[in-house]
C-alpha positions as CSV (number, residue, x, y, z in Angstrom):
1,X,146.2,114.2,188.8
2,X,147.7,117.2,190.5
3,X,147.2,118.5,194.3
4,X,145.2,121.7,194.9
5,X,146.1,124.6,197.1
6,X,145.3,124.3,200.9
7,X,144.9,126.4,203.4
8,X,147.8,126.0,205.5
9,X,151.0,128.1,206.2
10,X,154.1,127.7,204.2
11,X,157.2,127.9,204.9
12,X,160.6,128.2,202.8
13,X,164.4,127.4,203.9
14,X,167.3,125.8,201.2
15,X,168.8,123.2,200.9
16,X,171.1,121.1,198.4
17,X,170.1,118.3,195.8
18,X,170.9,115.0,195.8
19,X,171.2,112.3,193.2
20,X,171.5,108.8,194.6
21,X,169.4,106.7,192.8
22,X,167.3,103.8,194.8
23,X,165.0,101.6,193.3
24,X,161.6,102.5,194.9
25,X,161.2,99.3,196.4
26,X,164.2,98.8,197.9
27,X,164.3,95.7,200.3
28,X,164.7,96.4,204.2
29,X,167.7,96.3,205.5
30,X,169.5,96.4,209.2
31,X,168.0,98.9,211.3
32,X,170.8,101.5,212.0
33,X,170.7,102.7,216.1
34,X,171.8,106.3,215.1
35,X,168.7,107.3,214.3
36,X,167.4,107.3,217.7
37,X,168.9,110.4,219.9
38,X,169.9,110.2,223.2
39,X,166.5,112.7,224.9
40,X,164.7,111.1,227.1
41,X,161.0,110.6,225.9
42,X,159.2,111.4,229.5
43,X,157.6,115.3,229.2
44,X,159.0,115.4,225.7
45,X,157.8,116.6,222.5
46,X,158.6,113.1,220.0
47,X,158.8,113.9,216.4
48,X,159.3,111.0,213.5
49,X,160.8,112.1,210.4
50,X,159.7,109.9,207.6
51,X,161.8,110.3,204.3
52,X,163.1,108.2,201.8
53,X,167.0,107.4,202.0
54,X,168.2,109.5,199.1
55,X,167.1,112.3,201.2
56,X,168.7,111.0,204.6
57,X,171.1,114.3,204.3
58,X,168.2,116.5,205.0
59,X,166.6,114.4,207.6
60,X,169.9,114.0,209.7
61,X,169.9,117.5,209.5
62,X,166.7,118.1,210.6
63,X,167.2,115.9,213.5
64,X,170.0,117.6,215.1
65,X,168.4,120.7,214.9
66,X,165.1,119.5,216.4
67,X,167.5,117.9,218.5
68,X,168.8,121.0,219.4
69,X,165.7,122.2,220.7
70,X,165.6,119.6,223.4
71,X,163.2,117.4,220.8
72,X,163.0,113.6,220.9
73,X,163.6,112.6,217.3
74,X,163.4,109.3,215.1
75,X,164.1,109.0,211.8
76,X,162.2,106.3,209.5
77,X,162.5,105.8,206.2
78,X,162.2,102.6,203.9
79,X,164.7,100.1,205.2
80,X,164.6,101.5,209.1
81,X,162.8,99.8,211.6
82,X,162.6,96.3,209.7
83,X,159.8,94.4,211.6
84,X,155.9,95.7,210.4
85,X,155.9,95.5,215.0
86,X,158.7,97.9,215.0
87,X,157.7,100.2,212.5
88,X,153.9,100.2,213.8
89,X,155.5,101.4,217.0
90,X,157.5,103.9,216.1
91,X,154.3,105.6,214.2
92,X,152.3,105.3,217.6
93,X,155.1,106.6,220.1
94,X,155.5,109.5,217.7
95,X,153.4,113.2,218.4
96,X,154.3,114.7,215.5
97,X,154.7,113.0,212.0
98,X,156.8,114.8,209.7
99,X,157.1,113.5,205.9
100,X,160.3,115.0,203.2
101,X,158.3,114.9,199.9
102,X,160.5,113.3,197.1
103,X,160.1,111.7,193.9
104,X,160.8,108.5,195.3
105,X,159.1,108.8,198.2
106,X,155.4,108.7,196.3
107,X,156.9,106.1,194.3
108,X,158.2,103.5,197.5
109,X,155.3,101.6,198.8
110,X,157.0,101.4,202.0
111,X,157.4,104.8,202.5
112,X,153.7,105.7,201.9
113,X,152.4,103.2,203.3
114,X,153.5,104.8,207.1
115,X,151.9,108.2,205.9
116,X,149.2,106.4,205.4
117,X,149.2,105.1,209.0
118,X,150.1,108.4,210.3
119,X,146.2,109.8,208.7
120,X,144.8,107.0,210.2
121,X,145.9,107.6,213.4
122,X,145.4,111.2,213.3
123,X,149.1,112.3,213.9
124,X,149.7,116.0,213.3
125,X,151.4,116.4,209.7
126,X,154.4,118.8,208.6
127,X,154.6,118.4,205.1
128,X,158.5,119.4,203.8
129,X,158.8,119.6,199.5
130,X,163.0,119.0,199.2
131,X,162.3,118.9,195.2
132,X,160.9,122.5,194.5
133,X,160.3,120.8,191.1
134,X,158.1,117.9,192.1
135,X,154.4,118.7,192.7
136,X,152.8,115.5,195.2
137,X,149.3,114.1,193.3
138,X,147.4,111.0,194.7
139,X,147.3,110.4,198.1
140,X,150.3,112.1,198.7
141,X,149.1,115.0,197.6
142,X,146.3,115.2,199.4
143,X,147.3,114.6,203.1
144,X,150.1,117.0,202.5
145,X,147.6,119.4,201.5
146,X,146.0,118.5,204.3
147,X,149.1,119.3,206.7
148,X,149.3,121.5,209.7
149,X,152.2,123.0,208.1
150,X,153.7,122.8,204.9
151,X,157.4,123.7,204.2
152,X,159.5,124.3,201.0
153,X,163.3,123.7,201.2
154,X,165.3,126.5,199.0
155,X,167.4,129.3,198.5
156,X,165.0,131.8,200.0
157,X,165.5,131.6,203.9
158,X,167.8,129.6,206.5
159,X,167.4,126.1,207.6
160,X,167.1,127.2,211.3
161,X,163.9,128.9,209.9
162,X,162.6,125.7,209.0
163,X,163.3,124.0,212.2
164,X,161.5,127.4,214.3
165,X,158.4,126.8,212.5
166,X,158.3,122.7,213.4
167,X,159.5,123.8,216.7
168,X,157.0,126.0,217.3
169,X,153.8,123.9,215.2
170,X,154.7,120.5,217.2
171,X,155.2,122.3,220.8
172,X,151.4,124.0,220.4
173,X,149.9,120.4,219.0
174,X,151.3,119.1,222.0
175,X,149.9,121.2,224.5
176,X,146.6,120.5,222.8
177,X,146.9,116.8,222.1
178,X,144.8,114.2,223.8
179,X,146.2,111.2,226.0
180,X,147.5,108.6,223.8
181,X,147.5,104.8,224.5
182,X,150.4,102.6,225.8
183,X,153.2,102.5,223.3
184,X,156.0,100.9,224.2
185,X,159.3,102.9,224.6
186,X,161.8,103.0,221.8
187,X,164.8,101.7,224.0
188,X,162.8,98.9,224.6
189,X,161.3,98.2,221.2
190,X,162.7,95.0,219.5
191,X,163.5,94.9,215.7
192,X,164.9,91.3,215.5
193,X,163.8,89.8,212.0
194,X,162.8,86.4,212.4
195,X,162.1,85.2,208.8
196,X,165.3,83.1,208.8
197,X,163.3,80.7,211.3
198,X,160.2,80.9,209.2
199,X,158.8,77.8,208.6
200,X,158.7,77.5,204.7
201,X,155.6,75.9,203.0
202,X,156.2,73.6,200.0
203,X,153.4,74.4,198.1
204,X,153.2,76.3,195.2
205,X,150.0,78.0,194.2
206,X,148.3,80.8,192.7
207,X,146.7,82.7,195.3
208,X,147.4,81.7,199.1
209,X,144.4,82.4,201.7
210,X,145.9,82.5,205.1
211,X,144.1,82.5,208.2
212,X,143.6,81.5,212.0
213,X,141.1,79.9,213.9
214,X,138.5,82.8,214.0
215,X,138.7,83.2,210.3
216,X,137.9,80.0,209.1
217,X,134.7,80.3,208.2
218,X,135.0,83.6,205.8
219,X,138.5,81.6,204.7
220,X,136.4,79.1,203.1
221,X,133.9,81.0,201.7
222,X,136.5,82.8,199.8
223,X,137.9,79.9,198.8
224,X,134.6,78.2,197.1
225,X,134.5,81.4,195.3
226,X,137.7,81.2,193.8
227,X,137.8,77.5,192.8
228,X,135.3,78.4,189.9
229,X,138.5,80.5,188.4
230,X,141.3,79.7,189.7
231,X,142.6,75.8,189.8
232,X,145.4,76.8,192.2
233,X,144.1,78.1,195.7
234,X,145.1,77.0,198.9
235,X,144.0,77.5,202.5
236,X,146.8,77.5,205.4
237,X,145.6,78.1,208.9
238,X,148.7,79.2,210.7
239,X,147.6,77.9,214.1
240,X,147.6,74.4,213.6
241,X,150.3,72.6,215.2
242,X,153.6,72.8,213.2
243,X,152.0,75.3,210.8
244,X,154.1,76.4,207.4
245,X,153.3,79.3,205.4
246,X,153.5,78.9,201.4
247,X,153.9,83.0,200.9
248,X,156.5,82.4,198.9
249,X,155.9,80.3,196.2
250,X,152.2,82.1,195.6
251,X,151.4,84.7,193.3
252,X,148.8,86.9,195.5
253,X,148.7,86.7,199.2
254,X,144.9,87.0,200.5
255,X,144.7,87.3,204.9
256,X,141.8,86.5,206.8
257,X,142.2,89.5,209.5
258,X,140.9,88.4,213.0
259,X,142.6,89.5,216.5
260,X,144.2,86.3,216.3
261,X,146.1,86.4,213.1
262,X,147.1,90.2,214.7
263,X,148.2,88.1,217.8
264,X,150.2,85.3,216.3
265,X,153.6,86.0,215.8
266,X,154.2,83.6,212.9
267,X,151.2,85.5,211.0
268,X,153.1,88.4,211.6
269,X,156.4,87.0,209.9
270,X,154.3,85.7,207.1
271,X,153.3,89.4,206.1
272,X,157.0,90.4,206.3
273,X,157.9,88.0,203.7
274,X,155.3,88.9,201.2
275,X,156.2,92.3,201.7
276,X,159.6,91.3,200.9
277,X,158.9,89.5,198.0
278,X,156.7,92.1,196.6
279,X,153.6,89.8,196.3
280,X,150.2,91.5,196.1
281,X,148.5,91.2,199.1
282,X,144.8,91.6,199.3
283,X,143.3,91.9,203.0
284,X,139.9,90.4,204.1
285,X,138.8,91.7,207.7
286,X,136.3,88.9,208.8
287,X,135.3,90.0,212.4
288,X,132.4,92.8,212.7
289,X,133.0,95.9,214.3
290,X,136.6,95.2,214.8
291,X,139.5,96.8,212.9
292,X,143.6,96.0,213.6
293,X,145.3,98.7,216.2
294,X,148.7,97.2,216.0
295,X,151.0,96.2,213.3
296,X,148.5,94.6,211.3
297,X,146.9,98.6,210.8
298,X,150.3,99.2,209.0
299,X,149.2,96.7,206.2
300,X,146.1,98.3,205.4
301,X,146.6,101.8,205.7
302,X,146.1,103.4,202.3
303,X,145.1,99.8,200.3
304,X,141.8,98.5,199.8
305,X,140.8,95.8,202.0
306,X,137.3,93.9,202.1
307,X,134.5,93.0,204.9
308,X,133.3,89.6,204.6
309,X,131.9,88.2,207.9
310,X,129.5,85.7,206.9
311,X,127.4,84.1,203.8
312,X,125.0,87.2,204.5
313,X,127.5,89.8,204.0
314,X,129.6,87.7,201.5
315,X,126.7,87.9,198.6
316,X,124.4,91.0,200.5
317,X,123.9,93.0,196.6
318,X,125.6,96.3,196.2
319,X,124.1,97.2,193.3
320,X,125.3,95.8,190.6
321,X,127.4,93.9,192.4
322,X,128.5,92.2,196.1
323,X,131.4,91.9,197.8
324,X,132.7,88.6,196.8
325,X,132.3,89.5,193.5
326,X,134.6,92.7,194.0
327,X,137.3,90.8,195.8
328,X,137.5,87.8,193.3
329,X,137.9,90.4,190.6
330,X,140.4,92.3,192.7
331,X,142.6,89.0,192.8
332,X,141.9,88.3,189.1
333,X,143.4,91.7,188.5
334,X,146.6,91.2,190.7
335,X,147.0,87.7,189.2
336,X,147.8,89.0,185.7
337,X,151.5,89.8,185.3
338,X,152.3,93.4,185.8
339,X,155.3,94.1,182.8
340,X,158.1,95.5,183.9
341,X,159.4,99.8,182.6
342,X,161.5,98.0,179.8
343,X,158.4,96.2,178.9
344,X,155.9,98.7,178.9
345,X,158.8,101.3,177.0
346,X,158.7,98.3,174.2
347,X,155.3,98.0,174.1
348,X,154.5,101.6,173.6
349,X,157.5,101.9,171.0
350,X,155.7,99.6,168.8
351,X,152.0,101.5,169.4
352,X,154.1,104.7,168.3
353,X,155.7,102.5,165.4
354,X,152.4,101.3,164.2
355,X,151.0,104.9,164.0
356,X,153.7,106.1,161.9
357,X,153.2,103.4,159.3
358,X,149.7,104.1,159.0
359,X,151.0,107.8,158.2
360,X,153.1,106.6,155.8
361,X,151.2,105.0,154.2
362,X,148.5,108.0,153.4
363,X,151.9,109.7,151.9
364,X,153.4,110.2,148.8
365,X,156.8,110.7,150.6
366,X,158.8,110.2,153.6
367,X,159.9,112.3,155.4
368,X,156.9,114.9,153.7
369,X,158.1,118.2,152.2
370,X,158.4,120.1,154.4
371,X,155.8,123.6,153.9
372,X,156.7,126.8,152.2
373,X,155.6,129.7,154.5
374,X,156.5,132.8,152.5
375,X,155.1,136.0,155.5
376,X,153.6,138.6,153.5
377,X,155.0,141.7,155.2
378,X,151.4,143.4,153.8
379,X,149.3,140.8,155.5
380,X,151.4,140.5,158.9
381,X,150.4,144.1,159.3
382,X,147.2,143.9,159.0
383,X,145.0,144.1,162.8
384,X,143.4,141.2,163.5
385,X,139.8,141.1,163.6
386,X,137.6,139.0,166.8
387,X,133.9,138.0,165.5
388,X,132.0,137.6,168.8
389,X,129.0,135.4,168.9
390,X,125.5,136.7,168.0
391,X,123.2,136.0,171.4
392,X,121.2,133.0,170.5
393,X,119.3,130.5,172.6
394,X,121.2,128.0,172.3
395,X,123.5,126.5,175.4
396,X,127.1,128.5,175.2
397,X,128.7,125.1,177.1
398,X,129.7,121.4,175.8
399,X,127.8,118.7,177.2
400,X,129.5,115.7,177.9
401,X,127.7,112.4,179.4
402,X,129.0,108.8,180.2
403,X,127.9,106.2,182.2
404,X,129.9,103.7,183.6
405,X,129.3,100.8,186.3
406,X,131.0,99.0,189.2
407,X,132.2,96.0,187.3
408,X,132.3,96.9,183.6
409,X,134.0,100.0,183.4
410,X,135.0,101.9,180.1
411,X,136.8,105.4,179.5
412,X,135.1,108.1,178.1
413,X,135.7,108.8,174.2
414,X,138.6,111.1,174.2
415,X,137.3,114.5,173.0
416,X,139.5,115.5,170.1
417,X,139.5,118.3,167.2
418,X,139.2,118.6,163.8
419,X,142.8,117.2,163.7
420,X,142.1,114.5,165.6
421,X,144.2,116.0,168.5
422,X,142.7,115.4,172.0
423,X,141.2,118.6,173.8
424,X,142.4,119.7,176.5
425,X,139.9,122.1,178.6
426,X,139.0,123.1,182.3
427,X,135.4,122.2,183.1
428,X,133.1,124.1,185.1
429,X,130.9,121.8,186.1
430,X,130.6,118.0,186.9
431,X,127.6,116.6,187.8
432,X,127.9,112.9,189.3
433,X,124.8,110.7,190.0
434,X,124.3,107.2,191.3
435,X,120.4,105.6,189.5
């Protein structure tokens, strides 16, 4: 799925490639203080560079020349800030967001999930492509289509044309920009990881429902829904008196959003560890009319969360389905085991393998002959001749229908030639309707 053209200006300055490879999802490490500059942030325009840390060259170069233009900058990238408080922050105190497109940038959770946050929050977006080769699809590519300004590093124009036109975008979306909340300052911001004091649970289970006070209720009608299914669920309410967390030794991590899960510090620590570990992590937001501002907004920006406030809303029919039914077939789905790239590689080698033996099989030889093609000069020369089409009053388009529901979906038959070679074709039209 590609990105279509938007309407916003684009700019072009070079730059130079990189190759450091980084698994895309690298663990967080220690948050590095040179990333802050030394500006005070009173009266001044506050930009956040998110990138990914195979392209830190760039962004340490785009920092000192924002810098340069008496702009307070922070850079952010997968490992820097560490705490989901700190990084939350840092996305808040910012009035400009600007994101250094990569490969690995779409690829690292961590990374998009803080672009994510930035839409949410409505920060003004500078989009900057440093692989001219890589086109952004998905939810990258849309809010960078999206952007106020779009920029492509290369060959074409100077880097100090790149760093005029954020200049000049972020100064006149500050001077237009609303009041924003209290943030606290970035001096003051602590980034201490406290997962070394988390209290570890000791037991082990397939999907962990983990909640507070104000989410008991919703907590246990997920879990009656669950015990049908699943024989391993448990239910840890992390504000009973010495309260332990079992994130690690589950297989999909399901919160029970409230304010006081948001307010609880050890709720807070709980997340960081699942992020950690990679677990799945399905959210459940159990008050009405209420939806996180702090840290806990960074967990659900860009991932599908549920609203489940009561029995009512719990089994209310959506039609052909409700929302208990979606969310126990969400944490089906992330149950299964998810193979890993040498896994899947195998898996289709022997798909591929199996096709060729059915091919050799319809043959009389292997490799096949391979075809005479003798060109007659005679022929060759000969114009070539277009029959156009009688008008008739028949349709002059393909018609193709499928119908598909909420919980049983199928693909569409691939459309394929006489060959048996799929089709590949623009369409002009596509009609969608709900019965």
């Amino acid at each position: 799925m590609g990105c279509g053209a938007s309407n916003n200006d684009v700019a072009t300055s070079p730059t130079h490639a990189f190759s450091l490879a980084t698994s895309p999802n690298t663990k967080m490490t220690n948050v590095n203080n040179s990333h802050v500059t030394n500006i005070p942030t009173t009266n001044t325009t506050k930009i956040l560079i998110a990138s990914h840390t195979t392209q830190q060259t760039i962004s340490e170069r785009l920092r000192q020349g924002l810098v340069d233009q008496d702009l307070s900058c922070y850079l952010l990238n997968e490992n820097t800030p560490q705490s989901l408080s700190a990084r939350a922050n840092v996305i808040q105190w910012c009035d400009v967001f600007i994101v250094i497109i990569s490969r690995l940038y779409q690829r690292t959770p961590f990374c998009m999930e803080v672009l994510n946050y930035a839409k949410d929050l409505h920060k003004p977006i500078i989009s900057i492509l440093a692989e001219t080769t890589f086109r952004p699809y998905g939810a990258l590519g849309a809010i960078s289509a999206s952007a106020i300004r779009s920029i492509v590093l290369n060959n074409d124009t100077s880097f100090i044309h790149a760093v005029s036109e954020i200049t000049n975008s972020a100064r006149n979306m500050v001077a237009n920009k609303k009041n924003a909340g209290k943030v606290m300052d970035l001096s003051e911001m602590n980034d201490n990881h406290t997962i070394s004091t988390f209290p570890q649970g000791s037991s082990t289970c397939t999907v962990l429902i983990c909640t507070t006070d104000d989410g008991n209720v919703v907590g246990q009608l997920v879990y009656e829904s669950l015990t049908s299914t699943q024989s391993s669920v448990i239910v840890e309410n992390l504000l009973k008196p010495n309260a332990t967390c079992s994130v690690a030794k589950c297989t999909v991590f399901v919160p029970i959003l409230t304010p006081q899960l948001e307010q609880t510090s050890l709720c807070r620590v709980a997340f960081e560890q699942a992020r950690l570990l990679s677990k799945p992590i399905i959210p459940v937001i159990a008050i009405k009319k209420w939806r996180p501002e702090g840290w806990l907004g960074l967990i659900i920006a860009g991932r599908v969360f549920f609203r489940i406030f009561d029995q009512e809303t719990a089994y209310k029919p959506f039609y052909d389905s409700n929302c208990i039914t979606d969310l126990r077939v969400a944490i089906e789905t992330a149950c299964q085991p998810v193979p890993s790239e040498t896994e899947r590689e195998k898996i289709e080698k022997n798909a591929l393998q199996k096709e060729l033996e059915e091919c050799k099989s319809k043959l009389s030889r292997w490799p096949p002959k391979r075809k005479s093609r003798v060109i007659d000069s005679m022929k060759a020369r000969q114009p070539v001749r277009i029959q156009l089409q009688e008008p008739h009053a028949d349709s002059y388009f393909d018609h193709t229908h499928h119908s598909i529901t909420r919980m049983t979906f199928k693909a569409p038959p691939s459309i394929v030639d006489q060959y048996g070679l799929p089709k590949r074709r623009p369409l002009d039209c596509m009609i969608r309707y709900i019965k």
